[in-house]
C-alpha positions in Angstrom: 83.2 97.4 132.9 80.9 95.9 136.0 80.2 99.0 138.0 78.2 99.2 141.0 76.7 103.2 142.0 77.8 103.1 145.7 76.9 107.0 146.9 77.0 110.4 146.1 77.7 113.5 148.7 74.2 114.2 150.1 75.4 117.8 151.0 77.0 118.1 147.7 75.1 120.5 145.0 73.9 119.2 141.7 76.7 120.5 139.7 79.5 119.2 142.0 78.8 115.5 142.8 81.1 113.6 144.8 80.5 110.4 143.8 81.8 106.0 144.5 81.6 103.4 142.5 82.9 100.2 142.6 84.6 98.0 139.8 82.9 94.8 141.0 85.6 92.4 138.7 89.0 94.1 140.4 87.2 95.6 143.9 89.0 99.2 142.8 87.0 102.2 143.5 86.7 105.0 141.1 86.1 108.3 142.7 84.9 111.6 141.7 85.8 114.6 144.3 87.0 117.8 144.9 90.9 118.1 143.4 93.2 119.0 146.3 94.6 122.6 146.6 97.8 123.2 145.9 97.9 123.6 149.6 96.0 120.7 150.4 99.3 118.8 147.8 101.8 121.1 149.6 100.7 119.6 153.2 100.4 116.0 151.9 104.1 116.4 150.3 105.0 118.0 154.0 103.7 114.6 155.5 104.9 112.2 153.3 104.2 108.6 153.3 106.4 105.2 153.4 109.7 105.4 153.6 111.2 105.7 150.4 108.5 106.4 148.5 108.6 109.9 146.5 106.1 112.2 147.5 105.7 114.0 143.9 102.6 113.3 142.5 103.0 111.7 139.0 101.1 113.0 135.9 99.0 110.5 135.8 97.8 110.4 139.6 96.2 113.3 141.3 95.3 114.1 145.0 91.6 114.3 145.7 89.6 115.6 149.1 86.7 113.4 149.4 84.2 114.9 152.0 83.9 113.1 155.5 80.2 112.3 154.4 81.5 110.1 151.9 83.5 107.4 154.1 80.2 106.3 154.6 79.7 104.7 150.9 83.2 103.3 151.2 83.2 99.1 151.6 84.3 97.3 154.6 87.3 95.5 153.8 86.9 91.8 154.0 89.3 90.1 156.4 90.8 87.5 153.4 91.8 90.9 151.5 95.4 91.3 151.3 96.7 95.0 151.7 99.5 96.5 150.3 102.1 98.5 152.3 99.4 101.2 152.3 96.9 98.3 154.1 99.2 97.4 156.4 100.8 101.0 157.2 96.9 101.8 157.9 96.5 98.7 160.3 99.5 99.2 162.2 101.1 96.7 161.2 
């Protein structure tokens, strides 16, 4: 797997990391973070997203809270990158 270290949570403590990396062959980012409360899930439910879409949060997905510090690490998305209905939901679109 070709990952690339792209910043930890300079706030954070040394036993609770927030962390980015990128997978440089797909672009995906794998995150470690702070798991959402139950709250933080309830609100997110509350919200919802697309139309359509459940908002139940399968077994194998979770809901993290990545600290604001963090958006800093995250990569600028290149204008040829083609979004899904999340990307284009997020551009307005």
């Amino acid at each position: 797997m070709a990952l690339r270290f792209l910043g930890i949570d300079p706030d954070s403590p040394t036993d609770e990391s927030p962390t980015i990396w990128l997978h440089e062959e797909t672009g995906d980012l794998l995150i470690q973070s702070y798991r959402a409360t139950a709250a933080e899930v309830n609100d997110c439910k509350e919200v919802g997203s697309l139309p359509g879409h459940t908002t139940d949060v399968p077994d194998n997905e979770t809901i993290i809270r990545l600290p604001a510090a963090m958006l800093d690490y995250l990569p600028a998305r290149r204008e040829d990158d083609r979004g899904g209905e999340a990307g284009h939901a997020a551009s307005g679109a």
